[in-house]
TORDRENRO-50539 format. One record per residue (C-alpha): chain; residue in three letters; y, z, x. Coordinates in nm, 2 decimals, padded with zeros to 4 digits. Layout:
(rolum 'A' 'ALA' (Y Z X)),
...
//
This chain:
(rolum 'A' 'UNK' (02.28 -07.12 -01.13)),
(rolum 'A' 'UNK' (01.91 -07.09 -01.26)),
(rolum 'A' 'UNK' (01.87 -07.10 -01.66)),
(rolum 'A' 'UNK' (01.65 -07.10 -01.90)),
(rolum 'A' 'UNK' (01.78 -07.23 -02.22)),
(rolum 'A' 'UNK' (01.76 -06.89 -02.51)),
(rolum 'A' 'UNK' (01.60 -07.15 -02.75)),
(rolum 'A' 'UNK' (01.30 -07.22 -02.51)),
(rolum 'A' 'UNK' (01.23 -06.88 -02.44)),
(rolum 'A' 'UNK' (00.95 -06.73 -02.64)),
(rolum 'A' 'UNK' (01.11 -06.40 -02.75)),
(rolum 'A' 'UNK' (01.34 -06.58 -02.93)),
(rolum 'A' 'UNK' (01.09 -06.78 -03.13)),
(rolum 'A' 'UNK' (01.00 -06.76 -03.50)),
(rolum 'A' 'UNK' (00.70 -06.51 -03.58)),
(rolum 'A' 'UNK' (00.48 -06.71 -03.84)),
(rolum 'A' 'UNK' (00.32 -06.39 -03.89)),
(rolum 'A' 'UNK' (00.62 -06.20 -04.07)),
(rolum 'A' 'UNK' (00.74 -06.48 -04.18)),
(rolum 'A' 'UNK' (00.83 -06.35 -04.54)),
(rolum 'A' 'UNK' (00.90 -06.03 -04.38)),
(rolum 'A' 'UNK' (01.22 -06.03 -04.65)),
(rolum 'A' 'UNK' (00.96 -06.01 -04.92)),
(rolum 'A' 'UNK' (00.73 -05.76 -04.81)),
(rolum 'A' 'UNK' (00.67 -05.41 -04.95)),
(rolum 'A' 'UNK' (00.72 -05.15 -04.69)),
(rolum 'A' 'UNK' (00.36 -05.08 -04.66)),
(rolum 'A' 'UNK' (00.32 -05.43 -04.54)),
(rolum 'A' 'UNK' (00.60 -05.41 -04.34)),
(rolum 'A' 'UNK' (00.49 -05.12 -04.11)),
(rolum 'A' 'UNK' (00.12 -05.30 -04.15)),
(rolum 'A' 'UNK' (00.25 -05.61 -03.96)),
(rolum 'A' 'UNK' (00.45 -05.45 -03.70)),
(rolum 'A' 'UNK' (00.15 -05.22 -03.57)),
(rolum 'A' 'UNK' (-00.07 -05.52 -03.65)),
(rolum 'A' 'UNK' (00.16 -05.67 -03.38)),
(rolum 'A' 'UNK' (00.20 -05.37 -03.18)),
(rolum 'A' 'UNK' (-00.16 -05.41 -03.08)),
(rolum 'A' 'UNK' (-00.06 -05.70 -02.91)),
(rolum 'A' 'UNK' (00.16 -05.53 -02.64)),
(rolum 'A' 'UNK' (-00.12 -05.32 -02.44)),
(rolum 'A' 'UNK' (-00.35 -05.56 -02.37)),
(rolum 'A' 'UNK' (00.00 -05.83 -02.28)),
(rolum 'A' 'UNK' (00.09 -05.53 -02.02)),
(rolum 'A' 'UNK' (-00.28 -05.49 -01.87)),
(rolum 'A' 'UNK' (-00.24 -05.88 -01.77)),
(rolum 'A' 'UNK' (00.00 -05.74 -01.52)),
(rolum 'A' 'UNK' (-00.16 -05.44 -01.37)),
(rolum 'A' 'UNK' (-00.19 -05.60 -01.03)),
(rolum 'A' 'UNK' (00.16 -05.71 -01.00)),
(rolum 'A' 'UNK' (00.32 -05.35 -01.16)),
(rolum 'A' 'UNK' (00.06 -05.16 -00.88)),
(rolum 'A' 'UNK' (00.27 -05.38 -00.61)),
(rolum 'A' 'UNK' (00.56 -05.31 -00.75)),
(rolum 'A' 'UNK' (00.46 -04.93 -00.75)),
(rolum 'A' 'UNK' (00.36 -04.97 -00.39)),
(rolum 'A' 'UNK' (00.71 -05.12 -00.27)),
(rolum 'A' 'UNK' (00.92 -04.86 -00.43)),
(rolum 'A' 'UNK' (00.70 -04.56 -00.32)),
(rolum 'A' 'UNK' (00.75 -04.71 00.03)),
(rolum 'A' 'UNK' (01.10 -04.76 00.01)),
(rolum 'A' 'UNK' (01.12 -04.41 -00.15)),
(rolum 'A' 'UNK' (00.93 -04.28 00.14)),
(rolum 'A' 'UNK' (01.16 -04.39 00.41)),
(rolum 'A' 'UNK' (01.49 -04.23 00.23)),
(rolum 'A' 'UNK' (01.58 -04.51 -00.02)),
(rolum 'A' 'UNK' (01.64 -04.50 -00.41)),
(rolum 'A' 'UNK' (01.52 -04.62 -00.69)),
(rolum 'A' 'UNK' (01.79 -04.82 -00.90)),
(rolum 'A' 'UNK' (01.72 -04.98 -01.26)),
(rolum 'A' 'UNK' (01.95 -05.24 -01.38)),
(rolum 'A' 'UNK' (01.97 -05.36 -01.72)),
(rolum 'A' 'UNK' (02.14 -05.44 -02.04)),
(rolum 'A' 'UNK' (02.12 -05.34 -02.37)),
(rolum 'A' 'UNK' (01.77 -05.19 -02.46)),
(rolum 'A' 'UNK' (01.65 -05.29 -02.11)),
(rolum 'A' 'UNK' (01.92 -05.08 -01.95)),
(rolum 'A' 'UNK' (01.87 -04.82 -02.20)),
(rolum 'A' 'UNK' (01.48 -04.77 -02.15)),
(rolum 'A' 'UNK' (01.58 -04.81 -01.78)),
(rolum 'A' 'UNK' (01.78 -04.49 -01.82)),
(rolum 'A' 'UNK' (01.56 -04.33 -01.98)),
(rolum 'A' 'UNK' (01.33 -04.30 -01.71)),
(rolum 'A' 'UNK' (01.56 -04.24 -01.47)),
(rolum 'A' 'UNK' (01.65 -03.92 -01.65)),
(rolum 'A' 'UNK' (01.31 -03.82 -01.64)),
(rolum 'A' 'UNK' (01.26 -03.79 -01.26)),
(rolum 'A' 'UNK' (01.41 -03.50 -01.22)),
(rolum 'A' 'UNK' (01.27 -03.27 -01.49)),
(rolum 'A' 'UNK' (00.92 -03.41 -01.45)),
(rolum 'A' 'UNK' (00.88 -03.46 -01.09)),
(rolum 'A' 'UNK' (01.16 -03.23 -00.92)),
(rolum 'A' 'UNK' (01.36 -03.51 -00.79)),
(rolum 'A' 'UNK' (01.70 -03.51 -00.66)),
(rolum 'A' 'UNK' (01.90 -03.67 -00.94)),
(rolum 'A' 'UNK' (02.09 -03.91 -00.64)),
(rolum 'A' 'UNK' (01.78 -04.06 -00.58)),
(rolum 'A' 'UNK' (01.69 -04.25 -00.91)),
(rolum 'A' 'UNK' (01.95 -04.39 -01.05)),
(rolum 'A' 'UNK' (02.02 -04.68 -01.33)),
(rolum 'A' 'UNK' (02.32 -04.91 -01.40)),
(rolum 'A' 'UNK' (02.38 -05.08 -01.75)),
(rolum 'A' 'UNK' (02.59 -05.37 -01.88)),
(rolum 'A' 'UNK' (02.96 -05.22 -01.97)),
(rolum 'A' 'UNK' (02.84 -04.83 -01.89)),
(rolum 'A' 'UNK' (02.84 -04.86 -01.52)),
(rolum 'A' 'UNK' (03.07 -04.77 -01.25)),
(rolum 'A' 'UNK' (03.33 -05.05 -01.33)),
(rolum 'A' 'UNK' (03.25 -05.10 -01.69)),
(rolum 'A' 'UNK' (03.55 -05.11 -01.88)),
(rolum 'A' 'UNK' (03.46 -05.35 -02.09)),
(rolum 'A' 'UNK' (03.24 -05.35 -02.40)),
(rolum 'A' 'UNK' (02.84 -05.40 -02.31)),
(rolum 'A' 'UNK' (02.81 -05.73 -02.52)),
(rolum 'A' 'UNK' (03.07 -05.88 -02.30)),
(rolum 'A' 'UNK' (02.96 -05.71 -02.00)),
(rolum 'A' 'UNK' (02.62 -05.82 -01.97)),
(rolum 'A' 'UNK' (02.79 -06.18 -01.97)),
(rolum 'A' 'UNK' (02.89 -06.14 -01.59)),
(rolum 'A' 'UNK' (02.71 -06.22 -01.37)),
(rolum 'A' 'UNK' (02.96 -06.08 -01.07)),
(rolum 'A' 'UNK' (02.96 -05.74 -01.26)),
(rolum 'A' 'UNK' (02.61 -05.67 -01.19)),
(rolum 'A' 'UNK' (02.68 -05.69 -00.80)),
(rolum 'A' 'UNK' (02.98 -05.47 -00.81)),
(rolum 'A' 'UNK' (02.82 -05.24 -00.96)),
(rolum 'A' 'UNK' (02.54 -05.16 -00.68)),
(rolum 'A' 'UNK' (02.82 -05.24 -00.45)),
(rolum 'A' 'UNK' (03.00 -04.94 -00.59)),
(rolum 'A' 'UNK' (02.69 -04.76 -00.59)),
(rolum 'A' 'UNK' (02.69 -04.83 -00.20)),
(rolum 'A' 'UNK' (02.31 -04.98 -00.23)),
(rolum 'A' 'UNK' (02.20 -05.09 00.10)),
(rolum 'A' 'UNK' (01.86 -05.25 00.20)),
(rolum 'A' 'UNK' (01.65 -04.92 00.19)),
(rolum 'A' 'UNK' (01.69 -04.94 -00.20)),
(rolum 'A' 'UNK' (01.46 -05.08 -00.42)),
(rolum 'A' 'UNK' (01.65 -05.22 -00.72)),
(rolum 'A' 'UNK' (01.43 -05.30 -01.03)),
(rolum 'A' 'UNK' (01.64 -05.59 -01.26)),
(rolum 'A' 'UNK' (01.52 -05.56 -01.65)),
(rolum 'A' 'UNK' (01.62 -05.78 -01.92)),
(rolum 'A' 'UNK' (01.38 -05.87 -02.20)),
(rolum 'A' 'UNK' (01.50 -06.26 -02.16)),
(rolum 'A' 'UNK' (01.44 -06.25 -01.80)),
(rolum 'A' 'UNK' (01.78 -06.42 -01.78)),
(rolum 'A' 'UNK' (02.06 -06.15 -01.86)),
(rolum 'A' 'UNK' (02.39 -06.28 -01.60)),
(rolum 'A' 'UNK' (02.45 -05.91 -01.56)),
(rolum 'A' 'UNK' (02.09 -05.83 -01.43)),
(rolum 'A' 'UNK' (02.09 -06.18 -01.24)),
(rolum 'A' 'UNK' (02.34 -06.08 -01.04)),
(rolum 'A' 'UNK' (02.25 -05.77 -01.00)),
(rolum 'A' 'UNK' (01.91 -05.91 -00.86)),
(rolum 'A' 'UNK' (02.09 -06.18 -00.67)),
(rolum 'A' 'UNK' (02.29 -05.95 -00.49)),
(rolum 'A' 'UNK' (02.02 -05.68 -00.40)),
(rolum 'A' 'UNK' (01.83 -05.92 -00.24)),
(rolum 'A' 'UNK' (02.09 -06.06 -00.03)),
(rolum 'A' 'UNK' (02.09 -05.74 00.10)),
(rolum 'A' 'UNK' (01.74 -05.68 00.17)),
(rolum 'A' 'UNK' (01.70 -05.43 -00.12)),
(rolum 'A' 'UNK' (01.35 -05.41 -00.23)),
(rolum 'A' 'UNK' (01.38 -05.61 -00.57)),
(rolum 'A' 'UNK' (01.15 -05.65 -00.87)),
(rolum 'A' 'UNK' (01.22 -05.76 -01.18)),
(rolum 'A' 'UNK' (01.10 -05.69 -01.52)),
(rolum 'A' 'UNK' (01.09 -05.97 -01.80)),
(rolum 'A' 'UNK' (00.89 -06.04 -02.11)),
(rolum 'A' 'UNK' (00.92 -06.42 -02.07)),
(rolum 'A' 'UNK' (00.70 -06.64 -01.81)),
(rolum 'A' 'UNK' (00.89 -06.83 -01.51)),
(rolum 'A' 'UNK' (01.20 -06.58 -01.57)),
(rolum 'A' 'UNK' (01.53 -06.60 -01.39)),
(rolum 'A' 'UNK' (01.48 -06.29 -01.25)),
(rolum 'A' 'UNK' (01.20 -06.34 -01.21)),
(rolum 'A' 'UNK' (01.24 -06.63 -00.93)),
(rolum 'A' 'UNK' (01.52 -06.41 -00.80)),
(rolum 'A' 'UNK' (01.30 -06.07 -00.69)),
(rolum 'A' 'UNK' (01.05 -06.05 -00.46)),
(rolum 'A' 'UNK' (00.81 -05.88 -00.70)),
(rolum 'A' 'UNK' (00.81 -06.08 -01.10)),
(rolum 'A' 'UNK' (00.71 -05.88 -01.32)),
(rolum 'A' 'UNK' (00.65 -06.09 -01.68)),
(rolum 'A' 'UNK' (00.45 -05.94 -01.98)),
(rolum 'A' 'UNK' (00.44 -06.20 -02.28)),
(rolum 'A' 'UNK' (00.37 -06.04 -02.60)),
(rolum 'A' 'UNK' (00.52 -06.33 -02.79)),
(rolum 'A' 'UNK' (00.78 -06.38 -03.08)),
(rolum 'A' 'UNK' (00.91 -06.03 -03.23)),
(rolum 'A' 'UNK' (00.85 -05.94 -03.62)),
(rolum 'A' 'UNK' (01.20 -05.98 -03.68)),
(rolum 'A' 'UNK' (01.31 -06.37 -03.49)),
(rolum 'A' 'UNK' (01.49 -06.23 -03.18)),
(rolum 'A' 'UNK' (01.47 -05.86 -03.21)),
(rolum 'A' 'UNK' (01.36 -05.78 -02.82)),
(rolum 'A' 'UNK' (01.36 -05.36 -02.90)),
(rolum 'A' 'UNK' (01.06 -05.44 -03.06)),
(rolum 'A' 'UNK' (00.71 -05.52 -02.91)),
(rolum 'A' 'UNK' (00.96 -05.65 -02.55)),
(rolum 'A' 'UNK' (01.08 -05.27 -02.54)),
(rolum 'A' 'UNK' (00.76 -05.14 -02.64)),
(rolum 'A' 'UNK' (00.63 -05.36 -02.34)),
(rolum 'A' 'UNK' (00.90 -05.27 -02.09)),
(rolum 'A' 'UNK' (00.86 -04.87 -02.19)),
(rolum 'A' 'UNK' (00.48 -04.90 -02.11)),
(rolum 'A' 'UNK' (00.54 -05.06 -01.76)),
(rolum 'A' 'UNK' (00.86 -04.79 -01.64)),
(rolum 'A' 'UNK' (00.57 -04.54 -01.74)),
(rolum 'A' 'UNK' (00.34 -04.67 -01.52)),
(rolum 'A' 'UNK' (00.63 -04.75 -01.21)),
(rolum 'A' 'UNK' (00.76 -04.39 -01.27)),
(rolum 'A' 'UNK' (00.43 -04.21 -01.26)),
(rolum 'A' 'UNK' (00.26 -04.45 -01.00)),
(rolum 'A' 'UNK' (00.54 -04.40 -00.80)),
(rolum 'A' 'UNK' (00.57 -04.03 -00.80)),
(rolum 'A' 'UNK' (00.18 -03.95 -00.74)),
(rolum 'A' 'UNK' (00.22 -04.17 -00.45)),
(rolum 'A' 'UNK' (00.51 -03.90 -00.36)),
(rolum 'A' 'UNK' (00.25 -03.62 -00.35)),
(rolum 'A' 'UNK' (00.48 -03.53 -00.69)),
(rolum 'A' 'UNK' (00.13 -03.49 -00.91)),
(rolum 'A' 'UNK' (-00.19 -03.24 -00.80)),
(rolum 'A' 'UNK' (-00.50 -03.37 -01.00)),
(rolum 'A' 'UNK' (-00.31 -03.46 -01.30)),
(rolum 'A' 'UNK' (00.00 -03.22 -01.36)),
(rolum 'A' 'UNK' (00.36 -03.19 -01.32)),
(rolum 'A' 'UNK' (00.34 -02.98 -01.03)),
(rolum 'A' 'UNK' (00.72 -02.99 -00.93)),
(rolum 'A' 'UNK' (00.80 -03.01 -01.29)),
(rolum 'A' 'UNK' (01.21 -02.80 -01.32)),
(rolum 'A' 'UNK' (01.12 -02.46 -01.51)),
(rolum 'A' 'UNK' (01.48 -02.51 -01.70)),
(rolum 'A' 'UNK' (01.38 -02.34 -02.05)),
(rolum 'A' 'UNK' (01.11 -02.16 -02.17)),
(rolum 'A' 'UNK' (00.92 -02.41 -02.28)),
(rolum 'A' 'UNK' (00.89 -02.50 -01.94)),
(rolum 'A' 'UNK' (00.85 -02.15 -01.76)),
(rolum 'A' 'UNK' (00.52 -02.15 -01.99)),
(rolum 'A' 'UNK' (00.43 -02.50 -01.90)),
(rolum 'A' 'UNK' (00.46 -02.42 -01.54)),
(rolum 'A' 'UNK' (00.21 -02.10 -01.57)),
(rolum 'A' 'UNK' (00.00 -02.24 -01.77)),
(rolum 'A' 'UNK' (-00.03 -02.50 -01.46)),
(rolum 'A' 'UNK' (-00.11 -02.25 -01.25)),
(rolum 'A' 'UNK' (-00.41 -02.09 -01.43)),
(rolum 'A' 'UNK' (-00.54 -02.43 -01.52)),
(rolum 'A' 'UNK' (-00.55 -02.52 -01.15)),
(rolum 'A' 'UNK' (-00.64 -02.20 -00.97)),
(rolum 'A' 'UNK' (-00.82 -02.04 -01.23)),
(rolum 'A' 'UNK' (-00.61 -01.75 -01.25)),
(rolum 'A' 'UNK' (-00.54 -01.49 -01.52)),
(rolum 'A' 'UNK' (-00.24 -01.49 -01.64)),
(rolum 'A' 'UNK' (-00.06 -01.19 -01.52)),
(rolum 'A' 'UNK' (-00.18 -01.31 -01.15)),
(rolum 'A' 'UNK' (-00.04 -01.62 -01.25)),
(rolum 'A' 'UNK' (00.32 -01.49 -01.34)),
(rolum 'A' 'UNK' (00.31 -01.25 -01.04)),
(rolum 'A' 'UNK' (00.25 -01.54 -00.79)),
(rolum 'A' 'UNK' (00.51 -01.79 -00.94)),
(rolum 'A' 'UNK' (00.75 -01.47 -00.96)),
(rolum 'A' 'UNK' (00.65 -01.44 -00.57)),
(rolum 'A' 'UNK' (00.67 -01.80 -00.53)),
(rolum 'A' 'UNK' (01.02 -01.83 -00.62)),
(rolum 'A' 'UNK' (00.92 -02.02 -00.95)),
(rolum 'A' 'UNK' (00.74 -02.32 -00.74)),
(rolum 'A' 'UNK' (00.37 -02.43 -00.86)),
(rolum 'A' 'UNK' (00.30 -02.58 -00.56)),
(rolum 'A' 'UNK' (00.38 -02.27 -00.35)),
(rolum 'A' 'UNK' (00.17 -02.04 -00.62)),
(rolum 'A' 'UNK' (-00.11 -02.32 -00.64)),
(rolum 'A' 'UNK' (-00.16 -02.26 -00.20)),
(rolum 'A' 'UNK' (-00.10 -01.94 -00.25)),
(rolum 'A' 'UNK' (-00.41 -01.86 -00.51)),
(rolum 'A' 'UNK' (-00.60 -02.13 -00.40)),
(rolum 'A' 'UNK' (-00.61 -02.05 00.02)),
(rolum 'A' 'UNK' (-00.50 -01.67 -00.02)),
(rolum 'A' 'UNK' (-00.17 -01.70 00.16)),
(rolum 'A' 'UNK' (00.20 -01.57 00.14)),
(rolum 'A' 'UNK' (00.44 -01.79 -00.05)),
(rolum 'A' 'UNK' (00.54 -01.82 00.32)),
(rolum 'A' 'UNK' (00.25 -01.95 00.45)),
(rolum 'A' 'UNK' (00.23 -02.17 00.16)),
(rolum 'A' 'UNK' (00.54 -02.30 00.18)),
(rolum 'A' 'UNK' (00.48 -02.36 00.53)),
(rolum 'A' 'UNK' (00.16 -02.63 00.50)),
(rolum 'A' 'UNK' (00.41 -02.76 00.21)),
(rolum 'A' 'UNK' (00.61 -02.85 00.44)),
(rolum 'A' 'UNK' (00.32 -03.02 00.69)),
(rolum 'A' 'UNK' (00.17 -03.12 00.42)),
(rolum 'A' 'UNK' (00.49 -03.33 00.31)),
(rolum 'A' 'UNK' (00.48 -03.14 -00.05)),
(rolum 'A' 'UNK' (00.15 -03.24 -00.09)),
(rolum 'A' 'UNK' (-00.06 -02.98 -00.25)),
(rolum 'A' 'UNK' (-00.46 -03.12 -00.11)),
(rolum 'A' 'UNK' (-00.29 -03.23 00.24)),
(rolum 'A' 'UNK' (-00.13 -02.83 00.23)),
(rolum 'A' 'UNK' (-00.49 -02.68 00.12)),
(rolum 'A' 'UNK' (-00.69 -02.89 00.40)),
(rolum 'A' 'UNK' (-00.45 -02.75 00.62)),
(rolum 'A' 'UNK' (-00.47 -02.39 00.54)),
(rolum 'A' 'UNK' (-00.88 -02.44 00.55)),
(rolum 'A' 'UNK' (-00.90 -02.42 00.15)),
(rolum 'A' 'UNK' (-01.06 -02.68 -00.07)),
(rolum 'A' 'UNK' (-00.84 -02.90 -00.27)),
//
């Protein structure tokens, strides 16, 4: 089995900067960890061409019918599910299409997620429950880039011929010799020795913002630069989803309520609609040429995107 020893690896190492973090007054507390913070952005653009790769092999996999599944432990599995949850509100995706797996909460967990992210064999029977199959793309996180749960997990959608990335903030990670696609961001040793939810989760956040998003434009799930198949479920959102509509067509907003009413509350239907001067019928219609995407729908309807 691959390994990298936890005391070699550099998240784990001693932070000479907060060294007397025990002694510190809170305001010098919260000065060091943004002072360290400041690390994590620049640490994430020195991976910008292997997170648009990765961005391009899910959005094809995505594209021919497969899913997007994040596997993790801990905080990685955590911040994984977070942005799993997010696809459907944001981008109007069908929840069984993004889905995330972590240590000791998924299908077979019955065991507590300290000892679950220990198996290595748990990790595969968990996407095998999850009936993955090679038109998946399976995205293995774990801050030590050497989690048995996510290794396996990795090991096993490969095998496969699952599309596999993996995201790791260590260099020459075990998952990261294991998926096709390494994704590594170093933003070295934590304010507190160790600690991994710290500038690591910061760092893995920032990077399942950029999949996510990448991903979904390449989806024809973003006009311009909104939420355009954003799920009206509140009020909040009802607002949001008008307000989208005047921003975009430059409509008033009573023709902007009548259209989405007309619409069948669907922006991109009411953004065809204003924009070319068409039914919601119509508009659904180059829609659905247009594979939901709102400039292919207006080029075909003879309207300017």
């Amino acid at each position: 089995m691959l390994s990298n020893p936890i005391e070699s690896l550099n998240t784990e190492q001693r932070n000479p900067r907060s060294d007397d973090l025990d002694v510190l007054s809170s305001l010098e507390i919260v000065q060091c960890m943004n002072m360290e913070d400041r690390l994590v952005a620049p640490a994430v653009g020195e991976c910008l061409n292997v997170i648009a790769e990765a961005i391009d092999t899910i959005a094809r996999r995505m594209e021919s019918g497969g899913r997007l599944i994040y596997v993790g432990a801990g905080t990685s599995g955590k911040l994984g599910a977070l942005d799993a949850y997010e696809f459907p509100p944001t981008f109007g995706v069908d929840p069984s299409l993004v889905k995330s797996l972590t240590a000791g909460e998924g299908i077979s967990g019955h065991r507590s997620p300290e000892e679950a992210e220990d198996d290595e064999s748990l990790g595969e029977t968990d996407l095998q429950l999850l009936q993955v199959d090679a038109n998946d793309a399976v995205v293995g996180i774990a801050a030590s880039g050497s989690t048995p749960y996510v290794v396996g997990a990795l090991r096993y959608a490969r095998s496969i011929g699952c599309a596999t990335v993996s995201l790791a903030c260590n260099s020459n990670s075990v998952i990261g010799r294991i998926a096709a696609i390494a994704i590594e961001v170093v933003v070295g040793p934590e304010v507190l020795a160790g600690s991994t939810r710290l500038k690591a989760g910061t760092a893995q956040k920032m990077v399942l913002n950029m999949i996510s998003t990448g991903v979904m434009s390449l989806q024809g799930k973003v006009y311009r630069n909104y939420m355009v198949n954003l799920v009206p479920s509140n009020e909040k959102l009802r607002k949001r989803a008008r307000a989208i509509i005047q921003q975009l067509t430059g409509a008033d907003k009573d023709a902007a309520a009548k259209v989405y009413e007309q619409s069948g509350n669907d922006i991109s239907t009411s953004v065809v609609m204003l924009t070319a001067g068409v039914t919601a019928e119509a508009a659904a219609e180059y829609l659905r040429q247009g594979k939901g995407r709102i400039r292919e729908a207006l080029r075909l309807a003879g309207a300017a995107g």
